[in-house]
ZADOSE-935709 format. One record per residue (C-alpha): residue in one letter; x, y, z. Coordinates in nm, 3 decimals, padded with zeros to 5 digits, always signed. Example, Ala and Ser with C-alpha at 12.3 -4.5 7.8 and 13.67 -1.06 7.14 Angstrom:
BEGIN
<rec code="A" x="+01.230" y="-00.450" z="+00.780"/>
<rec code="S" x="+01.367" y="-00.106" z="+00.714"/>
END
This chain:
BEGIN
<rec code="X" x="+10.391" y="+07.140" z="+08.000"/>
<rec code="X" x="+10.495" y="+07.478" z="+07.787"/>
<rec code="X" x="+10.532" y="+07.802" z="+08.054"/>
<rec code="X" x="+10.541" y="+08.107" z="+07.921"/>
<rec code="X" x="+10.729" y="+08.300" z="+08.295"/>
<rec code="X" x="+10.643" y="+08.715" z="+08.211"/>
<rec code="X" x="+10.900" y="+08.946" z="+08.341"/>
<rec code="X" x="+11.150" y="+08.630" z="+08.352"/>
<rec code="X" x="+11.480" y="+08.822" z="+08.341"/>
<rec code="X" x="+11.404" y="+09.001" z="+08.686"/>
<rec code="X" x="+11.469" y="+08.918" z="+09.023"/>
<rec code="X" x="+11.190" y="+08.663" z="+09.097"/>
<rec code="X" x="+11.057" y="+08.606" z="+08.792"/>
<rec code="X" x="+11.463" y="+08.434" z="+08.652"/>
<rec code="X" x="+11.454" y="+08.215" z="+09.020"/>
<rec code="X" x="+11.086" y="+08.098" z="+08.865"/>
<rec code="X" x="+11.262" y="+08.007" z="+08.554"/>
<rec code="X" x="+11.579" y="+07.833" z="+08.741"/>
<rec code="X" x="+11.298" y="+07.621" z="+08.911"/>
<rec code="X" x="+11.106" y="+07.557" z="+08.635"/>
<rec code="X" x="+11.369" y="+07.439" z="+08.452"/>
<rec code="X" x="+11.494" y="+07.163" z="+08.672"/>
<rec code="X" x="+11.126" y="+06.992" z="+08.655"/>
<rec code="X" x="+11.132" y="+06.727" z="+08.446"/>
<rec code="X" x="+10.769" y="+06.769" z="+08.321"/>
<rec code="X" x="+10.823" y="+07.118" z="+08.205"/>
<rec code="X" x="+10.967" y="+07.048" z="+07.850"/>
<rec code="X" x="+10.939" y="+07.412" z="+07.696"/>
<rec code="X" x="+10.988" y="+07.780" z="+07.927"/>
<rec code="X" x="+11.015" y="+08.112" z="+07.732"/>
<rec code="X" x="+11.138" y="+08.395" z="+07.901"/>
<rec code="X" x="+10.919" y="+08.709" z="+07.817"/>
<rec code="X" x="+11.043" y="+09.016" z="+07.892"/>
<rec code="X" x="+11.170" y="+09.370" z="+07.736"/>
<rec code="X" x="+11.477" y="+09.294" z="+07.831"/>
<rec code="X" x="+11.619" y="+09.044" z="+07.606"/>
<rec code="X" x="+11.978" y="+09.086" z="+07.640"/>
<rec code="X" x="+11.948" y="+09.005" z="+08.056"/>
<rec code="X" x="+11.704" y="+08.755" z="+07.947"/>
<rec code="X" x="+11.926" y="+08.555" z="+07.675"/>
<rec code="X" x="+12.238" y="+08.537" z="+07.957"/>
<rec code="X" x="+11.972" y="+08.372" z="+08.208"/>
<rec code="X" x="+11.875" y="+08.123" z="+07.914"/>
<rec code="X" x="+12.270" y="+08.036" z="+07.844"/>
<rec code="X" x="+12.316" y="+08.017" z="+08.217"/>
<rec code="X" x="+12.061" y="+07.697" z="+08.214"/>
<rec code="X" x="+12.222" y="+07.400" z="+08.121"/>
<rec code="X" x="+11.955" y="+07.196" z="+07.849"/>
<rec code="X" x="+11.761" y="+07.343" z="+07.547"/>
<rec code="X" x="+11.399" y="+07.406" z="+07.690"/>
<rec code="X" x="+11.439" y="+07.802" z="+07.740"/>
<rec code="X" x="+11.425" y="+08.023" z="+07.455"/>
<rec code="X" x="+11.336" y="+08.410" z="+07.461"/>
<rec code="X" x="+11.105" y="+08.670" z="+07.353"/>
<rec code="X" x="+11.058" y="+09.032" z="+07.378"/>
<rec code="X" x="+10.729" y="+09.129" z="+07.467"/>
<rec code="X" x="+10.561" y="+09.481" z="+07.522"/>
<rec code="X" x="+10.319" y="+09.395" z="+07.850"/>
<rec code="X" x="+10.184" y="+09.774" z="+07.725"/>
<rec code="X" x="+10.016" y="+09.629" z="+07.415"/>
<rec code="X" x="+09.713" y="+09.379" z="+07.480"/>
<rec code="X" x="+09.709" y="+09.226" z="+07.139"/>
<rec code="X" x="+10.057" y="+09.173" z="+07.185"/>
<rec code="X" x="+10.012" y="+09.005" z="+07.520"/>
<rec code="X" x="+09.745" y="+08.793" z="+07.376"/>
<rec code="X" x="+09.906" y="+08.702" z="+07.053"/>
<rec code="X" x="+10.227" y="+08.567" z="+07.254"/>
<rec code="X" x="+10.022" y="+08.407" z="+07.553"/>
<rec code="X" x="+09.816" y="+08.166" z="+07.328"/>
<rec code="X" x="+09.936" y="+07.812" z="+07.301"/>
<rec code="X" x="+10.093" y="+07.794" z="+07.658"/>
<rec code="X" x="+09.941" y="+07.549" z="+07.914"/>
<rec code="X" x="+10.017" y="+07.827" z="+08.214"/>
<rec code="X" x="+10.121" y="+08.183" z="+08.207"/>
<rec code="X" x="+10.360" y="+08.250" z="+08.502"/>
<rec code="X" x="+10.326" y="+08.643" z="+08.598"/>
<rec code="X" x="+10.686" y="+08.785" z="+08.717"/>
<rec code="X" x="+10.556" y="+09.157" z="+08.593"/>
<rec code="X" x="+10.569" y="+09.437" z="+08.822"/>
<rec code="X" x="+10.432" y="+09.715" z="+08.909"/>
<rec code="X" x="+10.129" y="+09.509" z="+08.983"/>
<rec code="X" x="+09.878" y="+09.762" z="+09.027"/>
<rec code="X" x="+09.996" y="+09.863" z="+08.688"/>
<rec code="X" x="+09.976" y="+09.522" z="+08.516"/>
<rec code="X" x="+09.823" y="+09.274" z="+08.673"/>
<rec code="X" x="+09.450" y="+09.332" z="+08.537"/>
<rec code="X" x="+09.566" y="+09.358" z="+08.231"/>
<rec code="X" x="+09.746" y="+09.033" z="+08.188"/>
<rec code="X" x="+09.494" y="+08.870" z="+08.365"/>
<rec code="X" x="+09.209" y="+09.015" z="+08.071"/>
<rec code="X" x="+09.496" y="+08.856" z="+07.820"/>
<rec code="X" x="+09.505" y="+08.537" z="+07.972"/>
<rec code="X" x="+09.165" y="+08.465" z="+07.932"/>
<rec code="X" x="+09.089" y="+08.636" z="+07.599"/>
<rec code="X" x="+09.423" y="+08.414" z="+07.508"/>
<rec code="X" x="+09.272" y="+08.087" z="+07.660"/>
<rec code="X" x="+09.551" y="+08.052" z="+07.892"/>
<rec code="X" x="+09.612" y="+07.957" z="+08.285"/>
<rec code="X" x="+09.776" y="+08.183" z="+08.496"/>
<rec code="X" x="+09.993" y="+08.193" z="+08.791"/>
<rec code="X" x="+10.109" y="+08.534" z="+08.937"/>
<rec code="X" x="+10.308" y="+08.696" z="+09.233"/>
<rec code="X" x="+10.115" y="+08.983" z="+09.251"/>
<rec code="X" x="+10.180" y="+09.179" z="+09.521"/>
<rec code="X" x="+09.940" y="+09.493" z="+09.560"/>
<rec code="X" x="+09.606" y="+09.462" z="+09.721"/>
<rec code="X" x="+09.422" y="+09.713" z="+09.487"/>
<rec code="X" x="+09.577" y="+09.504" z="+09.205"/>
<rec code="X" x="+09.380" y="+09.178" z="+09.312"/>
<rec code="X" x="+09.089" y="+09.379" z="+09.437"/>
<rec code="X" x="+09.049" y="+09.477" z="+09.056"/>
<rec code="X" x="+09.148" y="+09.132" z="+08.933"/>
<rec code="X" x="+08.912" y="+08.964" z="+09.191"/>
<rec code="X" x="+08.588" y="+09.136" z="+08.950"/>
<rec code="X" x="+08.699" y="+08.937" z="+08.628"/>
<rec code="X" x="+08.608" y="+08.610" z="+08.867"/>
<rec code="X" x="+08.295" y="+08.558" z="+08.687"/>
<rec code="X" x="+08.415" y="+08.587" z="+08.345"/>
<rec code="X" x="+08.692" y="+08.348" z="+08.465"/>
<rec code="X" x="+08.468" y="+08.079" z="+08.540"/>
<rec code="X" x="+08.259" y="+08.105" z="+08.228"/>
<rec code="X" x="+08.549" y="+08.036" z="+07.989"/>
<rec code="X" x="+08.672" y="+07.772" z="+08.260"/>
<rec code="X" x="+09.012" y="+07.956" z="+08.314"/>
<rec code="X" x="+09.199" y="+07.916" z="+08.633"/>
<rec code="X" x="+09.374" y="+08.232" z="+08.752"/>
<rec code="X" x="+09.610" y="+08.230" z="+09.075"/>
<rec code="X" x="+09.717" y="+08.550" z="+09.201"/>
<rec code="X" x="+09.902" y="+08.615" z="+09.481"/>
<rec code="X" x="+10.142" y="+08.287" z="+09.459"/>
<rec code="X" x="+10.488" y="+08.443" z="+09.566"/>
<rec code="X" x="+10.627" y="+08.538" z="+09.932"/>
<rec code="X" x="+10.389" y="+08.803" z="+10.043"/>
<rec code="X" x="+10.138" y="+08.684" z="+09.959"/>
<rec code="X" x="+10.184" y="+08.333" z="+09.886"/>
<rec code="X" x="+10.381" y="+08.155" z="+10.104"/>
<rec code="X" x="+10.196" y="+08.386" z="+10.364"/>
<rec code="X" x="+09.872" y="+08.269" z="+10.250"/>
<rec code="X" x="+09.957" y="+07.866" z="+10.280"/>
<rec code="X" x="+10.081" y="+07.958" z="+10.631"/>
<rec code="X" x="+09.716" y="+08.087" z="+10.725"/>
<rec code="X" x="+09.587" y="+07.814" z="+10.526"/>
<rec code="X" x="+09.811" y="+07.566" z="+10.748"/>
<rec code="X" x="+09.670" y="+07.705" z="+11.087"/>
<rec code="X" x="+09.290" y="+07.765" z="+11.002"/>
<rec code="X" x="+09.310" y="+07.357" z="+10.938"/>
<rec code="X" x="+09.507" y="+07.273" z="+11.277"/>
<rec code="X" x="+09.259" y="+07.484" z="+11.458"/>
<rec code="X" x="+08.854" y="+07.401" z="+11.534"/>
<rec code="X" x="+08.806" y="+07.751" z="+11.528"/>
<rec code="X" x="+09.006" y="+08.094" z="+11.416"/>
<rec code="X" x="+08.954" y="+08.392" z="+11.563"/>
<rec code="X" x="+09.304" y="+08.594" z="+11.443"/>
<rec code="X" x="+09.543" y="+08.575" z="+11.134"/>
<rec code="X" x="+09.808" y="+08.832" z="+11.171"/>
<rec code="X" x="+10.050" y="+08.814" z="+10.872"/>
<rec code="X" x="+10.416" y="+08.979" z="+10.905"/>
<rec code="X" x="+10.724" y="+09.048" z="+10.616"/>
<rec code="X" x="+11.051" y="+09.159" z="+10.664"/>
<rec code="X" x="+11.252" y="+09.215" z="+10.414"/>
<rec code="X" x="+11.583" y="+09.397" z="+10.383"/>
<rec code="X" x="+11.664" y="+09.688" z="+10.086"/>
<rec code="X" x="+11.997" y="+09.447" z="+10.000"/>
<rec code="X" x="+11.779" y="+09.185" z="+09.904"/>
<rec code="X" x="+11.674" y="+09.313" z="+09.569"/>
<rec code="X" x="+11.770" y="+09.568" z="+09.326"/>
<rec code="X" x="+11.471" y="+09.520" z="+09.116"/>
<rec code="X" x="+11.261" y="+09.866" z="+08.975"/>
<rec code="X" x="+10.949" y="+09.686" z="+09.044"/>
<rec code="X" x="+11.032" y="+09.640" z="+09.401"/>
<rec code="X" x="+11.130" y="+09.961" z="+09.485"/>
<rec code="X" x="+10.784" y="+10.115" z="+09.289"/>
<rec code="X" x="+10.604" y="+09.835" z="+09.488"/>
<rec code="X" x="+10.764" y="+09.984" z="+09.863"/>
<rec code="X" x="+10.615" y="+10.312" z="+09.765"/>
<rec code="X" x="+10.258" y="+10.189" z="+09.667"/>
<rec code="X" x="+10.218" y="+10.003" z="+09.954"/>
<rec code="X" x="+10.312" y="+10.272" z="+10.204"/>
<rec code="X" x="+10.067" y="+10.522" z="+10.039"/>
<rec code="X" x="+09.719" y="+10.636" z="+10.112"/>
<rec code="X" x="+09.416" y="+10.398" z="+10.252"/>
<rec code="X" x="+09.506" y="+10.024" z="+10.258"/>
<rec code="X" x="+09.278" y="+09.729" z="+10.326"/>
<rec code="X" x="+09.299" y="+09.568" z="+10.638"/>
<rec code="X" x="+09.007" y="+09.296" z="+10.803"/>
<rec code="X" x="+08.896" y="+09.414" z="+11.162"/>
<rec code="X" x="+08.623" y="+09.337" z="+11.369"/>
<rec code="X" x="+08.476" y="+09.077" z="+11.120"/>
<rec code="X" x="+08.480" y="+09.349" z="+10.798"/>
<rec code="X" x="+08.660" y="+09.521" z="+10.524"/>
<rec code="X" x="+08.841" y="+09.853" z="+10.705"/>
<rec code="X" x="+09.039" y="+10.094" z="+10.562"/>
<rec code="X" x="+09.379" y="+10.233" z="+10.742"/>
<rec code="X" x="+09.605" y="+10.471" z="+10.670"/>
<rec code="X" x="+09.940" y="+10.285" z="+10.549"/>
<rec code="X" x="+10.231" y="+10.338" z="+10.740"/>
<rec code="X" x="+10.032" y="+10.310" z="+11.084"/>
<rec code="X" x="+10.034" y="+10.128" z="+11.397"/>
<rec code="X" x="+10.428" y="+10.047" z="+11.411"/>
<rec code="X" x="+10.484" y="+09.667" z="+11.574"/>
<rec code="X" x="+10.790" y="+09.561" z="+11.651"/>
<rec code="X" x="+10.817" y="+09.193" z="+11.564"/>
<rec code="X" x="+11.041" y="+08.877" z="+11.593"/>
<rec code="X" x="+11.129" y="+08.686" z="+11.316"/>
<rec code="X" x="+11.412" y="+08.391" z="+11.286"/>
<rec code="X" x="+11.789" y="+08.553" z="+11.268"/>
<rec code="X" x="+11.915" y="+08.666" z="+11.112"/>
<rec code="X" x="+11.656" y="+08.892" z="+11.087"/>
<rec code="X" x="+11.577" y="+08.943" z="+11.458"/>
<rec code="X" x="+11.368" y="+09.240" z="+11.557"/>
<rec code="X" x="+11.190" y="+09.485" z="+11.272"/>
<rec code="X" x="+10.979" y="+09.740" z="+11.274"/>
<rec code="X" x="+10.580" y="+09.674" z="+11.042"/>
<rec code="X" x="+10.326" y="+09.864" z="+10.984"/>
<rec code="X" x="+09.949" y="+09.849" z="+10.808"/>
<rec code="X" x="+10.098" y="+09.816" z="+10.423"/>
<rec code="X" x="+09.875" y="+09.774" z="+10.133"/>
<rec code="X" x="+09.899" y="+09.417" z="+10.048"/>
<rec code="X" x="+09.647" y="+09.146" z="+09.952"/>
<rec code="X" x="+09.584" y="+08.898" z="+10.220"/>
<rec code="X" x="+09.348" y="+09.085" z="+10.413"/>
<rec code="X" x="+09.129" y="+09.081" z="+10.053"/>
<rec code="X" x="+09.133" y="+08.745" z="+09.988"/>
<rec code="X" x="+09.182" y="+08.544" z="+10.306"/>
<rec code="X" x="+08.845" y="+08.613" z="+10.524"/>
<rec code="X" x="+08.626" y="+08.511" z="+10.245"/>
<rec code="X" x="+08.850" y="+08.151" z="+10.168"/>
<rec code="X" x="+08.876" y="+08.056" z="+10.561"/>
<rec code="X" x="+08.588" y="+08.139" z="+10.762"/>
<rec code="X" x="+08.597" y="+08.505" z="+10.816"/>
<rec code="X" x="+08.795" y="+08.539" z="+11.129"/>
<rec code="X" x="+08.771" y="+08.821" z="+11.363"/>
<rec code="X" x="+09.021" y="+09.023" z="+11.208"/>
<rec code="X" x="+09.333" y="+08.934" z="+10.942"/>
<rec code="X" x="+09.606" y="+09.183" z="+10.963"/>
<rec code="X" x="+09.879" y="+09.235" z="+10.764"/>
<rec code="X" x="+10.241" y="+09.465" z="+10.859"/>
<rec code="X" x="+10.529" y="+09.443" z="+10.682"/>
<rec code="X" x="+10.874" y="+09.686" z="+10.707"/>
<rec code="X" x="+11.198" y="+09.683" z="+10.557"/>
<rec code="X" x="+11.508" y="+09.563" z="+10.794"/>
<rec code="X" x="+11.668" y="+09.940" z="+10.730"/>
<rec code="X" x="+11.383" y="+10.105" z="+10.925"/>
<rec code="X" x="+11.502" y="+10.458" z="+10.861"/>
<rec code="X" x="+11.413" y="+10.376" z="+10.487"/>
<rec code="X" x="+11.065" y="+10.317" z="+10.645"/>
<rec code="X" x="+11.114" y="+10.632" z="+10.801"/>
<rec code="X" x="+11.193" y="+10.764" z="+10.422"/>
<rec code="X" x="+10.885" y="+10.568" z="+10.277"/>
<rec code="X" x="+10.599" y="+10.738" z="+10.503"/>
<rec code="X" x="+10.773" y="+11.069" z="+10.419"/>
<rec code="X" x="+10.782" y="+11.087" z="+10.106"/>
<rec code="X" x="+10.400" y="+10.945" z="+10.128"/>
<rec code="X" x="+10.277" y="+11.236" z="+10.369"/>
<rec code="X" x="+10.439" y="+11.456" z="+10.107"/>
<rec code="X" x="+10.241" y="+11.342" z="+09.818"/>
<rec code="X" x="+10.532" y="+11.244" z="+09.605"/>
<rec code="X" x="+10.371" y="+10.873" z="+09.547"/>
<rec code="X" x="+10.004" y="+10.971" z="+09.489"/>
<rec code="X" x="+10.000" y="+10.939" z="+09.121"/>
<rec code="X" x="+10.142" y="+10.651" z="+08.966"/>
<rec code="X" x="+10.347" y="+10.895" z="+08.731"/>
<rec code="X" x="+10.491" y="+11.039" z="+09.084"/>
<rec code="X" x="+10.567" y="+10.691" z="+09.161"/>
<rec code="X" x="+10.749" y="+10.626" z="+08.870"/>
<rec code="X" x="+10.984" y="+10.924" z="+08.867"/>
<rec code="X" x="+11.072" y="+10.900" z="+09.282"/>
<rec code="X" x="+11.081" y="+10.484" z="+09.219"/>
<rec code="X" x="+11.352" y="+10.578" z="+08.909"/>
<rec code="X" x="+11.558" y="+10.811" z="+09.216"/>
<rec code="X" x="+11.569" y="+10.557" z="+09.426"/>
<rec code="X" x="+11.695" y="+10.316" z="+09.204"/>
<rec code="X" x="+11.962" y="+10.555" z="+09.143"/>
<rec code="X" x="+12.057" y="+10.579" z="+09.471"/>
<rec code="X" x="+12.025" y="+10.241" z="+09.640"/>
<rec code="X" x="+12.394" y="+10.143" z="+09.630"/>
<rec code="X" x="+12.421" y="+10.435" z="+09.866"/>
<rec code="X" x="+12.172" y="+10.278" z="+10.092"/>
<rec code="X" x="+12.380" y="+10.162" z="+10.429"/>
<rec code="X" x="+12.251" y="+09.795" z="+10.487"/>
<rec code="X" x="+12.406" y="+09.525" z="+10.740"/>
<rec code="X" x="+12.501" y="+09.273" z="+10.503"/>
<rec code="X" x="+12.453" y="+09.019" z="+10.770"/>
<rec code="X" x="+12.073" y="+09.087" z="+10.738"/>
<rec code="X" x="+12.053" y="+09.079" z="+10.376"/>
<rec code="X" x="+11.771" y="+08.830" z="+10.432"/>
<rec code="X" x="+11.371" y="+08.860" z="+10.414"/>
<rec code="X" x="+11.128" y="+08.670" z="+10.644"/>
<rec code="X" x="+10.787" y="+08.598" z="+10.723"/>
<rec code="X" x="+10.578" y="+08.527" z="+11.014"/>
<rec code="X" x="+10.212" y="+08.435" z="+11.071"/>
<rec code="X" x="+10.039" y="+08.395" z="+11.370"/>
<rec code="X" x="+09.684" y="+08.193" z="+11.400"/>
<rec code="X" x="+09.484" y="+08.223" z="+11.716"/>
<rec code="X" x="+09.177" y="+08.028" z="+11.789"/>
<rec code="X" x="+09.073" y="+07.736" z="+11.940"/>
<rec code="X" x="+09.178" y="+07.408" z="+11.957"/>
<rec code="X" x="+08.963" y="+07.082" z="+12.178"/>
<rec code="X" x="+08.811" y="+07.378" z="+12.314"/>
<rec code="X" x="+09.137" y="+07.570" z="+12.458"/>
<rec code="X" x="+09.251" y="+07.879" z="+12.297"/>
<rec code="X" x="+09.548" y="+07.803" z="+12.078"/>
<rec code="X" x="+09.801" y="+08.019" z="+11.890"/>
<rec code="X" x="+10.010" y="+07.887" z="+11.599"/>
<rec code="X" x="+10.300" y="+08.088" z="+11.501"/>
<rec code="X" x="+10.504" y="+08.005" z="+11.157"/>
<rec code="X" x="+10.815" y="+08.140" z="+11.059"/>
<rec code="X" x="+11.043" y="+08.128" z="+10.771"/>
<rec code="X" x="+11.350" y="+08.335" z="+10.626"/>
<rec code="X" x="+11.540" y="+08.313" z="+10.319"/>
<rec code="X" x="+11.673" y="+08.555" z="+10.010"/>
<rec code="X" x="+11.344" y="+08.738" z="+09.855"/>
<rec code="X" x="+11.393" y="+08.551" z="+09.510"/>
<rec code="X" x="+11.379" y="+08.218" z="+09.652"/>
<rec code="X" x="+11.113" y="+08.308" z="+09.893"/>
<rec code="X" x="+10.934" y="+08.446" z="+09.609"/>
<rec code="X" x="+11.008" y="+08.298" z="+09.261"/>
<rec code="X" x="+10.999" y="+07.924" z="+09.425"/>
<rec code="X" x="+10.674" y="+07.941" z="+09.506"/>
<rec code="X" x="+10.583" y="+08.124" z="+09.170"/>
<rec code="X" x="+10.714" y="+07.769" z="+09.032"/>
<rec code="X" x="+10.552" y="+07.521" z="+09.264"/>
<rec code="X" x="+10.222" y="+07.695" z="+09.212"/>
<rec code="X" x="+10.277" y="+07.716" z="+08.775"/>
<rec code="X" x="+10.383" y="+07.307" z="+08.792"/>
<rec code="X" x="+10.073" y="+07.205" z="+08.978"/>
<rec code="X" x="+09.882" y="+07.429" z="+08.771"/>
<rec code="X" x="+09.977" y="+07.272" z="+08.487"/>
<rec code="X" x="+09.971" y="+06.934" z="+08.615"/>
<rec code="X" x="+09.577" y="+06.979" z="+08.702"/>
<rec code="X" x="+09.628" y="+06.951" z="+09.053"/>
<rec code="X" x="+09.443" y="+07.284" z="+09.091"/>
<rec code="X" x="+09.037" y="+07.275" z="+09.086"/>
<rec code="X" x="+08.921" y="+07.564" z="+09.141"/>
<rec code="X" x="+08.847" y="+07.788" z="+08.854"/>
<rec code="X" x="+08.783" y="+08.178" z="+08.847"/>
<rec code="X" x="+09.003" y="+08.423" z="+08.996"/>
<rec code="X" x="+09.168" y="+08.340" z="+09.323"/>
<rec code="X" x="+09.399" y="+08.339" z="+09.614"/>
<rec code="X" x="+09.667" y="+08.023" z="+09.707"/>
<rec code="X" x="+09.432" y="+07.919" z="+09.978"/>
<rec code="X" x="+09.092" y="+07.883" z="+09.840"/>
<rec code="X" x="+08.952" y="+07.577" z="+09.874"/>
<rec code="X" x="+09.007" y="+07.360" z="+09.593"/>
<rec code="X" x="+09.392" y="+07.583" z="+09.471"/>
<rec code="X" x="+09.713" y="+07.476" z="+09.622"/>
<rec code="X" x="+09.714" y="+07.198" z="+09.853"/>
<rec code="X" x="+09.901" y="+07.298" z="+10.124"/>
<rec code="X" x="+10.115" y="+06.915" z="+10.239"/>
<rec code="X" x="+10.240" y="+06.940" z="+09.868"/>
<rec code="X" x="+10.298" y="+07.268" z="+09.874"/>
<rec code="X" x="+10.524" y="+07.237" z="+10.131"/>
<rec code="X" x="+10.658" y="+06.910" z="+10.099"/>
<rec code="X" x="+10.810" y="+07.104" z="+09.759"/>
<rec code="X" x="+10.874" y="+07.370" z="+09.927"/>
<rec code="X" x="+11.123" y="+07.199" z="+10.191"/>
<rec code="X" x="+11.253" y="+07.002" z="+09.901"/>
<rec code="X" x="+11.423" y="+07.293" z="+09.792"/>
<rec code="X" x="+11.563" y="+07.410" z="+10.121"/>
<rec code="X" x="+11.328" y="+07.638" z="+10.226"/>
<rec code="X" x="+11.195" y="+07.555" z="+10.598"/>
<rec code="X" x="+10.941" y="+07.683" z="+10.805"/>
<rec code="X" x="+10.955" y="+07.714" z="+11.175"/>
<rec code="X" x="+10.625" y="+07.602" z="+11.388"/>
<rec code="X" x="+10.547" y="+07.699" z="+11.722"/>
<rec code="X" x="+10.224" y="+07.660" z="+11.959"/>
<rec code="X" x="+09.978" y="+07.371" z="+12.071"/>
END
């Protein structure tokens, strides 16, 4: 298969790329991405010939669509999502492409989710959501809702620590998602809540330990209730390890310096700036998840909990890869626009059979 990985040179887009490459039935990858320089040192890193480069303005539709054609999948690496992700989807499909993304920002699929039907006309298949958060969060729920008879509860957590990536698009994602009116699922329906809210303190796998979430704008609570039986409620939280930087992050929220996506952009390019200034434990340079299922199981209530930590790229770009190869392999069904665990998308024994095969391990507890 040819895979064309957008946004290749950054943090989780060059792990996709470092996966893809090692599969033997990927026999071209080109790296897209403005930065070509960063880019052509990733390709010469790669031992073999299958990478090769090109610069690409994500800004210019005809320019997306002109590149994307002639690719069997599309793997989306490009952040800001709320800034790109519609738009790359509306090139995939005027380019006659599959696509795979990470995208990351539940307003971002929410506005993807209402090309579905023009999707499924032209018989395109577009994953969003394949990376950590969601992704591997989504094939965790996915994982549970089958063990159980019934589900009453997903709760979805992320930790992840500001040493773990140095990415721009990271630190403009951290600031979008603790901003304004985010989408969580209680009491059997859509409800909006302030982001930021309802601190939990919450356990994940060391080195991690204890963090501090909160209500963050991300897209699980969109697409899971509709794909596995609309539970009670699906919840998301998610906080950084350095919790005064969540401290930081509602602040500069309540002050209104990340309402505009021009505000975001200018703050996002100061904190870039200063991150290297940012005191982290480098002990806890890791990021985690954890998802608990609660339900009912041979007619007991039952609560599955899953766990996993690893280094954000991995955690992220992996996925990105397993979901591109068994795009392109056919393995996916479904068409339209839609989340990991829809019926008919990612299987979720292969997915993590792959997933282990690469080191990355999941911790089970309950029944």
């Amino acid at each position: 298969m040819r895979v064309m990985v957008l946004g290749g040179a950054g943090d989780m887009g060059s792990e996709a790329v470092r996966d893809l490459a090692s599969a033997p039935d990927v026999v071209a990858i080109t790296i897209a991405d403005l930065n070509t320089e960063t880019a052509e040192r990733l390709a010469s890193e790669i031992e073999g010939s299958k990478i090769d480069v090109c610069r690409i303005d994500a800004t210019s539709h005809v320019e997306l669509v002109t590149a994307m054609r002639g690719y069997d999948v599309v793997a989306g690496a490009l952040g800001p999502f709320y800034r790109f992700e519609r738009p790359v989807v509306e090139a995939a499909l005027e380019a006659g492409v599959d696509y795979v993304s990470i995208c990351d920002d539940h307003d971002a699929v929410g506005a993807v989710l209402e090309l579905d039907q023009a999707a499924r006309q032209c018989g395109r298949r577009i994953l969003t959501g394949m990376g950590w958060t969601p992704g591997l969060t989504n094939m965790l729920a996915r994982k549970g809702y089958e063990r159980l008879d019934e589900v009453d509860s997903i709760r979805i957590y992320w930790a992840g620590s500001a040493g773990d990536s140095s990415g721009f698009a990271v630190v403009l994602h951290t600031l979008h998602i603790f901003g304004g009116m985010v989408v969580s699922y209680l009491d059997g329906r859509p409800t909006e809540v302030r982001a930021g809210s309802e601190p939990e303190t919450v356990e994940f796998p060391e080195p991690l330990g204890a963090v501090r979430t909160f209500h963050l704008g991300h897209p699980e609570p969109v697409t899971i209730p509709a794909n596995l039986g609309r539970p009670n409620e699906v919840v998301l939280k998610g906080g950084l390890v350095e919790n005064y930087l969540n401290s930081l992050s509602r602040a500069v929220s309540a002050l209104g310096l990340t309402a505009t996506a021009k505000r975001k952009q200018v703050l996002g390019t100061i904190m870039k700036a200063l991150m290297p200034l940012f005191p982290v434990r480098k002990e806890r340079i890791f990021s985690g998840v954890r998802v608990d299922v609660r339900g009912r199981a041979g007619g007991e209530p039952a609560h599955l909990s899953y766990a996993a930590v690893d280094r954000m790229r991995r955690l992220t770009g992996i996925p990105l890869s397993i979901g591109t190869q068994m795009m392109g392999r056919g393995e996916i069904a479904a068409t339209g626009v839609f989340g990991p665990e829809a019926q008919d998308a990612v299987a979720p024994e292969s997915f993590f059979r792959e997933l282990s095969a690469r080191g990355i391990e999941v911790n089970e507890t309950g029944l």
